[in-house]
C-alpha positions in Angstrom: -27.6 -28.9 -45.8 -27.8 -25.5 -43.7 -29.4 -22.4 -45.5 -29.9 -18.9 -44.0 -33.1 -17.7 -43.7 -34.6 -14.5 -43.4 -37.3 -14.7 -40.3 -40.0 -12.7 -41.4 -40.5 -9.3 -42.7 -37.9 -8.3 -39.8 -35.1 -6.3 -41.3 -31.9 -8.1 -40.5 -32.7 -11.0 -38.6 -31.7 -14.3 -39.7 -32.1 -17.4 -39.1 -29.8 -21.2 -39.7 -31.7 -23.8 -40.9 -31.2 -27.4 -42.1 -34.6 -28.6 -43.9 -33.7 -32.3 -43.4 -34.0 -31.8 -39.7 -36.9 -29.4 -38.6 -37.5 -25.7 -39.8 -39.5 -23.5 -37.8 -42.8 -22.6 -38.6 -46.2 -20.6 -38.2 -46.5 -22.5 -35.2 -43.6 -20.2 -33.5 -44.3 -17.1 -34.8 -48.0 -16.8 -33.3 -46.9 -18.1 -29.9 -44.2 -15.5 -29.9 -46.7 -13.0 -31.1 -49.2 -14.0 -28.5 -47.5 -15.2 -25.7 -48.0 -11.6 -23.0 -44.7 -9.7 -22.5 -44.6 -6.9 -20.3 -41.9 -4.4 -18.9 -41.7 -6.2 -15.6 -40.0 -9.1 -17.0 -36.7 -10.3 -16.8 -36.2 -13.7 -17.6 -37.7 -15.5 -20.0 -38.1 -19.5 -20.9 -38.3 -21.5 -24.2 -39.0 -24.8 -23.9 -38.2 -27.4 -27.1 -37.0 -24.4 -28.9 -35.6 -25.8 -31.8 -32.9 -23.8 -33.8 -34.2 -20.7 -31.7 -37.3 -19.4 -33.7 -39.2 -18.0 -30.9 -36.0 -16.6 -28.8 -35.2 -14.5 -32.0 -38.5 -13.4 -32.7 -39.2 -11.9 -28.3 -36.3 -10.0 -29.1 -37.9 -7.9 -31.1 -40.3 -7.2 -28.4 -38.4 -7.6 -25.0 -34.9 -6.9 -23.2 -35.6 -9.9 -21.0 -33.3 -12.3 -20.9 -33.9 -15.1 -22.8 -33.1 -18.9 -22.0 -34.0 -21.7 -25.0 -33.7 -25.3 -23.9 -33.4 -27.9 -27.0 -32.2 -31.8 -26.5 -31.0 -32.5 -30.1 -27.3 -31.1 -30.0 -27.5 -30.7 -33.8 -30.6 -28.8 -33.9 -29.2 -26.8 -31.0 -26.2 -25.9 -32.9 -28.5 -24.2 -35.5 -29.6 -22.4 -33.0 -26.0 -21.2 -31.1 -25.0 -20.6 -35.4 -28.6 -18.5 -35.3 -27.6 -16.2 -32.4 -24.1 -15.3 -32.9 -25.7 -14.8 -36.5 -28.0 -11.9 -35.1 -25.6 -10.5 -32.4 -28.3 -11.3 -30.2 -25.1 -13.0 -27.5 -25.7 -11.0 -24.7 -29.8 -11.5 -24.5 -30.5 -15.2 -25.7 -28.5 -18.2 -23.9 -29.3 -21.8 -25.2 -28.8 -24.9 -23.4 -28.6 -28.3 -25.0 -30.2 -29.7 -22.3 -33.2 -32.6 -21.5 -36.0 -30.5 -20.4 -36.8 -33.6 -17.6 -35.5 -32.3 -14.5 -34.4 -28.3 -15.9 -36.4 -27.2 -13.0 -33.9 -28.3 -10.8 -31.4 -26.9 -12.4 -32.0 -23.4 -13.2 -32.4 -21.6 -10.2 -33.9 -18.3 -10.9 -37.4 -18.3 -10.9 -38.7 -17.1 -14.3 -41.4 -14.6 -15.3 -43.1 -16.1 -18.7 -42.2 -19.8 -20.3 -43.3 -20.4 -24.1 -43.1 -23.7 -25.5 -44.3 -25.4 -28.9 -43.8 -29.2 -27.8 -44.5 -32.3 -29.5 -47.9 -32.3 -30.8 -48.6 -36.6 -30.9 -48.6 -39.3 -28.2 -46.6 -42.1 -29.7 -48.1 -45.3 -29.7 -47.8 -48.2 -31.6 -50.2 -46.3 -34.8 -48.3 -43.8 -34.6 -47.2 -42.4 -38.1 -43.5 -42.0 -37.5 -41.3 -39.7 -40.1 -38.2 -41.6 -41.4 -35.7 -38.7 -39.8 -35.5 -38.9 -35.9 -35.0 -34.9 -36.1 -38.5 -34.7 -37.1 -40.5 -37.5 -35.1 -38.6 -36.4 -31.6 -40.2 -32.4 -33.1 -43.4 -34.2 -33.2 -44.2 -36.9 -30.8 -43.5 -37.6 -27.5 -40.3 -39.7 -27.5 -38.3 -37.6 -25.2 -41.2 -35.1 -23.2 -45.0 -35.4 -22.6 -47.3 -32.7 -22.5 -47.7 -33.4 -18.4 -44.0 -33.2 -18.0 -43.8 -29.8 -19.8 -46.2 -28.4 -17.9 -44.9 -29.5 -14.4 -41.4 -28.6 -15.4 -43.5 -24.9 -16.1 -45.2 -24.9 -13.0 -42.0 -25.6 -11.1 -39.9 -22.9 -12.9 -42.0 -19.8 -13.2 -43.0 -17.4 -10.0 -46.6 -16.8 -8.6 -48.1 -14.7 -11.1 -45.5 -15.8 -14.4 -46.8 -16.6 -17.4 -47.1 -19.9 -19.6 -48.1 -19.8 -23.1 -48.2 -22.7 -25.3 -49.1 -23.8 -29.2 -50.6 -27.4 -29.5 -53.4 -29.0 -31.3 -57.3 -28.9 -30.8 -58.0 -32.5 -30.2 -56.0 -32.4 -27.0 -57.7 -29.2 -25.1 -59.6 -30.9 -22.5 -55.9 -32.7 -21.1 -54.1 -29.6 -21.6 -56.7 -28.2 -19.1 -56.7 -30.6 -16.9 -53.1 -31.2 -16.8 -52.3 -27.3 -16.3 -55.1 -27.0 -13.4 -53.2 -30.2 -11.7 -50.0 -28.1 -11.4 -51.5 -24.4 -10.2 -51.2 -23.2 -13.6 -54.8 -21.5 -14.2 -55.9 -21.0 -18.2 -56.7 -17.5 -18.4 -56.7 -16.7 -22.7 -57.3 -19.2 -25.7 -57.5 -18.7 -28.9 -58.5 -21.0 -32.0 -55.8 -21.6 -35.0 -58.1 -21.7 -38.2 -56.5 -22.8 -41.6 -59.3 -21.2 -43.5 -62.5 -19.5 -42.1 -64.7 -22.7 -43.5 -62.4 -25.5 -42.2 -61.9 -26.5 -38.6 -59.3 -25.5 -36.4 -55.8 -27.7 -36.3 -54.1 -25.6 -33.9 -54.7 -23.8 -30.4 -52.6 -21.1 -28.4 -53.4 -21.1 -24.4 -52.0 -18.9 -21.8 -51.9 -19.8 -18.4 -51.0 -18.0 -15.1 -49.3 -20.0 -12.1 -51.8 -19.4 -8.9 -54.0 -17.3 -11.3 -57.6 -16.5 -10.1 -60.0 -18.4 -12.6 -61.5 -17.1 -15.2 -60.9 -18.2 -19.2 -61.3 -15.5 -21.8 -61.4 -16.7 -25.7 -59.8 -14.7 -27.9 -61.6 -14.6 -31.6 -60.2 -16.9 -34.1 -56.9 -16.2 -36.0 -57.4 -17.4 -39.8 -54.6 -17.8 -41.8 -55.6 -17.7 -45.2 -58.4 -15.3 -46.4 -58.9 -15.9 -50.3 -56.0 -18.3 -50.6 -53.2 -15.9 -49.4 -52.2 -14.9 -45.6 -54.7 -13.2 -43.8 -54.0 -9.3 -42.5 -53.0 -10.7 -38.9 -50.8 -13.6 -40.0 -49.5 -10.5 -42.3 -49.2 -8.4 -39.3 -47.3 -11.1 -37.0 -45.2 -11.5 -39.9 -44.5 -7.9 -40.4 -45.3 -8.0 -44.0 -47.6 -5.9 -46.3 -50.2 -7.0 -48.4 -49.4 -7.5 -51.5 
């Protein structure tokens, strides 16, 4: 069953949704927030973008062209129903493509890549969900972290920009794995449910053939006294209530 969505606070952006599949969520919002955008870019990458959450949202702080790349056709067409939706035609192209191999076939080098990938390995404990739209969102059925980030590497120019949302638990292979193909971690920043619990999520920017050097951002909490903190507010472009 689709629905139409308002995303955010944002007057007049919308966005098509099916909740038996995958709706976006926080996750997208403060990647598109944090990922670094500046006036020098013009194309721009989403990898496993879903039904276009992130694409919608950099329009509201870029021209760039924007490129998402989504395997699931049906999730994809939530997406192509999401951007004809906004009018938003002439700066977001999606492809229903497998992200395996989409280095090779875009040709234009590109200036940032964003991409909220499947958080889990799967393995044989792996706690699958019962709709395939979900567990291919959330495990590694169809990508691996270490082929997202080479498929990054190989896409973006010297000096482009690759910022991604994952989970804690896996920082030290995300490190590794980016360092292996050129792309050097240059901000962090810890995802905080609450300011007393531990963190479940991280955002990480990376710069391909970037001098070393890692800056931490301070945490981002999302709820302060049980509703959304003044920054998930912000990225939200809400007011407090």
């Amino acid at each position: 069953m689709e629905v139409i969505n308002d995303l955010l606070g944002y007057d007049g952006l919308k966005i098509v949704q099916n909740p038996e599949m995958f709706s976006f969520s926080i996750d997208s919002m403060i990647l598109g927030y944090f990922a670094t955008i500046n006036k020098k870019m013009n194309n721009i990458v989403d990898f496993c973008t879903g039904n276009a959450p992130i694409p919608l949202y950099l329009t509201l702080r870029t021209k760039a062209h924007i490129t998402g790349i989504e395997i699931q056709k049906k999730v994809y067409e939530l997406g192509v129903k999401s951007v004809k939706m906004n009018n938003k035609d002439n700066q977001i192209t999606l492809l229903n493509e497998d992200l395996k191999g989409v280095s090779s076939r875009i040709k234009e080098k590109v200036d940032l890549i964003t991409c909220n990938p499947p958080f889990f390995k799967l393995n044989e404990s792996s706690n699958i969900n019962k709709s395939e739209y979900k567990t291919i969102a959330r495990h590694e059925v169809k990508i691996t972290l270490e082929e997202c980030v080479y498929e990054a590497s190989k896409l973006l120019s010297t000096g482009g920009y690759f910022a991604m949302v994952h989970r804690p638990d896996r920082l030290a292979e995300i490190l590794e794995v980016m360092k292996k193909y050129k792309l050097e971690p240059k901000r962090l920043q810890f995802i905080y449910p609450k300011i007393d619990s531990e963190p479940n999520h991280i955002l990480i920017e990376c710069v391909k053939d970037g001098n070393p050097g890692l800056k931490v951002l301070k945490p981002l909490i999302v709820y302060e006294n049980g509703v959304w903190s003044k920054e998930i507010l912000k990225i939200y472009n809400l007011k407090e209530e």
